[in-house]
N, C-alpha and C positions, 0 to 999 in steps of 0.2 A: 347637532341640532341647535339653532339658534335660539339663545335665551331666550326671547317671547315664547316659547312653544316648550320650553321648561315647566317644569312646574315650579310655584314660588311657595315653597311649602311653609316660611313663615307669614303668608299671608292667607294661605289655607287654613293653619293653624287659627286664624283669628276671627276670620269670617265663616269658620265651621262651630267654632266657640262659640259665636253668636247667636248661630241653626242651634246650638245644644240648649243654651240659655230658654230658648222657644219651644225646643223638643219635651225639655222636662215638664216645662207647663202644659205643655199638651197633654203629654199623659198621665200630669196629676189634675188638668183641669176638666178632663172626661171623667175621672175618676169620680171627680166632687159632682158633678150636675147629673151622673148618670145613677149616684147612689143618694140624692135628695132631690128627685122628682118624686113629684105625687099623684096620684090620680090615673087619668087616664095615659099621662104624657109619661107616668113612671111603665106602666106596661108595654104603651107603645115603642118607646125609643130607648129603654134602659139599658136592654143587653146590647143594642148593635153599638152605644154610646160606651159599654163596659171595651167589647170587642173592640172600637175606634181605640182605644186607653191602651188595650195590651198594644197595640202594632205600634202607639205611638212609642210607646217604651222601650219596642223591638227598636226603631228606628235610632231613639236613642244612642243604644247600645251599638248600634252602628257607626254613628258619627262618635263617638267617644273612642272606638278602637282606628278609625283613620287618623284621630287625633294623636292619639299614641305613637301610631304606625308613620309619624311625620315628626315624630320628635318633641308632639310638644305635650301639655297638660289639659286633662278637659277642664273644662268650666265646672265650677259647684254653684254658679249662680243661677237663679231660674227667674225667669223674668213673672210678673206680677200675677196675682192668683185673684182671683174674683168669688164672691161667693154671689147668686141672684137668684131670688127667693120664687122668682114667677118663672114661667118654665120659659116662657119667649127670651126673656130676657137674659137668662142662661142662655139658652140656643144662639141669641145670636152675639153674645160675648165667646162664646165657641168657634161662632163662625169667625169673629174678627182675629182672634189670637191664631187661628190656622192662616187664615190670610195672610198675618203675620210671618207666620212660618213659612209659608210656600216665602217669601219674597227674599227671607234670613236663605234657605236652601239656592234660592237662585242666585245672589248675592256672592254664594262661596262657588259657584261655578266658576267664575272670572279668573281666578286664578291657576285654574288645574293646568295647563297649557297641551302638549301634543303627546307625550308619552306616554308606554303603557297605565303604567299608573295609573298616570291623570285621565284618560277617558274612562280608566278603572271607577275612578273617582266619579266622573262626571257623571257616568251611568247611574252609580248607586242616587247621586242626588238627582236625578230626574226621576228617578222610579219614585224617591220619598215623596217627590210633589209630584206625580200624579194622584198617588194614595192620596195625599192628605186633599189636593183640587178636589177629588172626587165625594171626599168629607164634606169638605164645604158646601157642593152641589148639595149631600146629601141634608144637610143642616140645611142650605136655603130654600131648598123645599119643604122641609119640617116647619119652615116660619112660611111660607107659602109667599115664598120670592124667588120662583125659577126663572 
């Protein structure tokens, strides 16, 4: 197989690193907005915002063992944490940090190239950004921007 169609697993390593850095704030930053709403926006969106938190975690846990599984070490950094006292304003700091993340996940696509593996690969990180896409819809409709 011709090296373009290799996978370049040190650069997988790096650009999956990146998706991790995103992933963890994701699902600590569902954590925080889903367990300091108040009012009517804590009833309405709190559990499906806990639920978003665990898959994000799930997800995690995912990119962390391909990271291994490629030789290299995950990330312990997590990219920036918000705290926003008005519920809009959490929602749609949620909404950007995912957006974030879908781009971090498509970003380490590029590298995966033609082998089992690598489509092994690819698949997983297409399925995370549809979830998380799907997140976002769900958030920019919570702020009533569909």
């Amino acid at each position: 197989m011709p090296s373009e169609e290799m996978l370049d697993e040190a650069e997988a390593v790096e650009r999956l690193n990146a998706a991790l850095a995103r992933q963890y704030r994701s699902a600590l930053q569902y954590s925080i907005v889903a367990s300091s709403l108040t009012g009517l926006e804590a009833q309405a969106l709190g559990a499906k915002l806990t639920e978003f938190g665990d898959q994000e975690l799930s997800g995690a846990r995912r990119l962390v063992e391909k990271v291994v599984s490629f030789g290299g070490e995950p990330t312990t950094e997590i990219a920036p944490l918000r705290f926003e006292a008005e519920a809009a304003d959490a929602i749609a700091w949620l909404a950007r940090c995912e957006q974030e993340g879908v781009e971090a996940l498509q970003e380490a696509i590029e590298p995966t190239g033609r082998e089992g593996r690598s489509e092994a690969l690819e698949h997983m990180l297409e399925h995370q950004i549809m979830r998380k896409q799907e997140q976002v819809d769900f958030l920019e409709r919570a702020l009533g921007d569909p």
